[in-house]
C-alpha positions as CSV (number, residue, x, y, z in Angstrom):
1,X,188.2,-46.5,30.5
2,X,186.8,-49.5,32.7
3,X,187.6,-52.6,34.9
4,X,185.2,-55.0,35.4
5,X,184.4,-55.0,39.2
6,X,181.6,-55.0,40.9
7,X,181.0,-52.2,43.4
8,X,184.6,-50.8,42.4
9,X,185.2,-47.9,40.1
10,X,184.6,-47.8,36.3
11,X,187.5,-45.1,36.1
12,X,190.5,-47.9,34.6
13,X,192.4,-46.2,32.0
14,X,194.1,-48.2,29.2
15,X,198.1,-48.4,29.4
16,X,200.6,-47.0,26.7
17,X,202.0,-50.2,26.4
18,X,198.7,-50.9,24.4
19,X,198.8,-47.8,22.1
20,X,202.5,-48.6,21.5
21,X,201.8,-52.0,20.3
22,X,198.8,-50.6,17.8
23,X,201.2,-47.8,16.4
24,X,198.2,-45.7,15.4
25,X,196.7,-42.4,16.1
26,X,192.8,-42.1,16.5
27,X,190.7,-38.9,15.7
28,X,188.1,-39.8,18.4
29,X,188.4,-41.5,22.3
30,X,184.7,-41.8,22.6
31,X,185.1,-42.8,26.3
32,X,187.2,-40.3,27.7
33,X,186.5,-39.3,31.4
34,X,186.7,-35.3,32.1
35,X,190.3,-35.6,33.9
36,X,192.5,-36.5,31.2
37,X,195.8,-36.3,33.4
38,X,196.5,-40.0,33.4
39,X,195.1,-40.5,29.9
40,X,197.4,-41.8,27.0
41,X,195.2,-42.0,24.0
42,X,197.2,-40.7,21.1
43,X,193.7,-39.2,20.2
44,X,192.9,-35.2,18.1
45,X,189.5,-35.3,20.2
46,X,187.7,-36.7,23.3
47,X,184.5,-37.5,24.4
48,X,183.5,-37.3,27.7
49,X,179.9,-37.2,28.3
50,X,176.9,-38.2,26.4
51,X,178.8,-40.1,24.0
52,X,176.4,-42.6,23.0
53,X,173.8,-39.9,21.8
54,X,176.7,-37.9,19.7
55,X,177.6,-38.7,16.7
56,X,181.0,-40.5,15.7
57,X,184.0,-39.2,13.5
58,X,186.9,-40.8,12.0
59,X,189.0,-43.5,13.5
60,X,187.9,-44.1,17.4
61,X,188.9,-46.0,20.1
62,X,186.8,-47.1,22.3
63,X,187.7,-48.4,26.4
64,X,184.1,-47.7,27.9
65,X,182.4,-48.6,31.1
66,X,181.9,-51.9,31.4
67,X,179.1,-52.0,33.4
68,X,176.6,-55.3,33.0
69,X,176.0,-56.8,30.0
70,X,172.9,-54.5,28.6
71,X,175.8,-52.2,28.8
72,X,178.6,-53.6,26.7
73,X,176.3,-54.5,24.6
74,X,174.5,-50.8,23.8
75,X,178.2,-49.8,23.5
76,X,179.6,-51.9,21.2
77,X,176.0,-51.9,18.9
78,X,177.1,-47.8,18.3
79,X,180.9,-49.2,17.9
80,X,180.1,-51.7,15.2
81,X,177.5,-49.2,14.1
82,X,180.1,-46.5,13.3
83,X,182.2,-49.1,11.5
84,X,185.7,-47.4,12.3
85,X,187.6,-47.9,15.1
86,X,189.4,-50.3,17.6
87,X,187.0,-51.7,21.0
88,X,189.1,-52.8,24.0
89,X,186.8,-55.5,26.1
90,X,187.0,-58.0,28.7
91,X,187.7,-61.3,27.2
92,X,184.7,-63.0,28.1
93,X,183.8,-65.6,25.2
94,X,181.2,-67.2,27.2
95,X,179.0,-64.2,27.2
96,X,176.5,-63.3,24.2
97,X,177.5,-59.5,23.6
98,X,181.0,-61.2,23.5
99,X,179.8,-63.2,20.9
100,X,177.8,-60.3,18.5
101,X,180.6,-58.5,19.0
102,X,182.9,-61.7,17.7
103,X,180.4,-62.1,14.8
104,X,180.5,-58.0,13.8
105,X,184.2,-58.1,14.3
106,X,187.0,-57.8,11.4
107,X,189.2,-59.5,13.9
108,X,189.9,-59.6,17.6
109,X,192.9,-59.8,19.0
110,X,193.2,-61.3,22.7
111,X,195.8,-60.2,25.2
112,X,198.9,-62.3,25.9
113,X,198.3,-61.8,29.7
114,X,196.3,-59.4,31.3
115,X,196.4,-55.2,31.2
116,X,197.4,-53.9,34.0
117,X,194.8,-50.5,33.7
118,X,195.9,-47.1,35.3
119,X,193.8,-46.3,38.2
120,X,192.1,-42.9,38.3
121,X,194.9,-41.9,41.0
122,X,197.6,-42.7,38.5
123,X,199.1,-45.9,40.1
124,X,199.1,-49.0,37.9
125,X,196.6,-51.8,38.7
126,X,198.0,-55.5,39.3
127,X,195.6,-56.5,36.3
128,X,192.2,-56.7,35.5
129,X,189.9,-60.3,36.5
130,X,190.2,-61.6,33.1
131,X,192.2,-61.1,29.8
132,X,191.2,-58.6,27.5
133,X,190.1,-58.6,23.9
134,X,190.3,-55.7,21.0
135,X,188.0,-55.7,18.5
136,X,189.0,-54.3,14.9
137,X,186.2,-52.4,13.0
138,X,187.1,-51.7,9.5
139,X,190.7,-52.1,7.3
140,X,192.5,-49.6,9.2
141,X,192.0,-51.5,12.7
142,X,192.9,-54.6,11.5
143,X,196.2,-53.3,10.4
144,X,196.5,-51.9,13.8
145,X,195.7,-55.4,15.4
146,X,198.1,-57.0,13.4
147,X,200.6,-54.9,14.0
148,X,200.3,-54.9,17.6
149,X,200.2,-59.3,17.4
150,X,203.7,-58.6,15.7
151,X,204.6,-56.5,18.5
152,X,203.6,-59.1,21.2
153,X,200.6,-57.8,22.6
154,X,198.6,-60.7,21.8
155,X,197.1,-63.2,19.1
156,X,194.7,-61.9,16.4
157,X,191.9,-64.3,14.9
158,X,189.4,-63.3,12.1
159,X,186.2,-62.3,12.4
160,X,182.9,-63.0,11.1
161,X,182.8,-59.1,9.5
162,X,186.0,-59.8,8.0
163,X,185.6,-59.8,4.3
């Protein structure tokens, strides 16, 4: 749900262009915000508060607030914790939560380009700072990462929790 920018809002919404590419349906957005009128997650339920102390259900997707580091990190430790799902991330390879994350990973799949996020208003941003990265969490995300590489959405490497 977030674009990294300091002193901006966390409220950047992930395009359908992305969910088109994956081709999936998740049971669980676990970073849903409260309006849902410019949300596209083909998702049954949403979180959208306290989602970090609630437990986790099925296959999630997970765009959260980006915050600082500490937070990406306590985000993606309940992600790869639940073991299920698909993370969308800035691509930022020099940081060490990118690189846990990397090492948890099944795969990741990095962005040909960069997302243009939805706004909160509903207008389309001109694209994030930086690329963007999904992480795959278990055998049905990785399917879902490779289909979305064969769809053009980006380039898909193997993890270090690939088996």
């Amino acid at each position: 749900m977030s674009h990294e920018t300091v002193g901006k809002s966390n409220e950047w919404y992930t395009p359908p262009r992305v969910f088109d590419a994956l081709g999936v349906r998740f049971d669980l957005d676990v970073a849903c915000p409260k309006d849902r009128t410019f949300i596209c997650t083909p998702a049954d339920a949403f979180f959208t508060e306290n989602a970090l102390e609630r437990d986790w259900k099925g296959f999630v997707w997970m765009n959260p607030p980006y915050g600082n580091s500490q937070t990406k990190t306590i985000w993606l430790n309940k992600f790869f914790s639940h073991g299920n799902g698909i993370a969308l991330m800035p691509d930022r390879t020099c940081a060490v939560w990118w690189h846990m994350a990397f090492a948890r990973a099944d795969a990741a799949l990095f962005t040909k380009g960069r997302v243009s996020f939805i706004r909160a208003n509903g207008s389309v941003g001109k694209g994030n700072g930086t690329n963007s990265c999904l992480f795959a969490s278990g055998k049905q995300a990785l399917k879902a990462l490779l289909n979305a590489e064969k769809s053009g959405l980006g380039a898909v490497s193997m993890c270090g929790g690939a088996s």
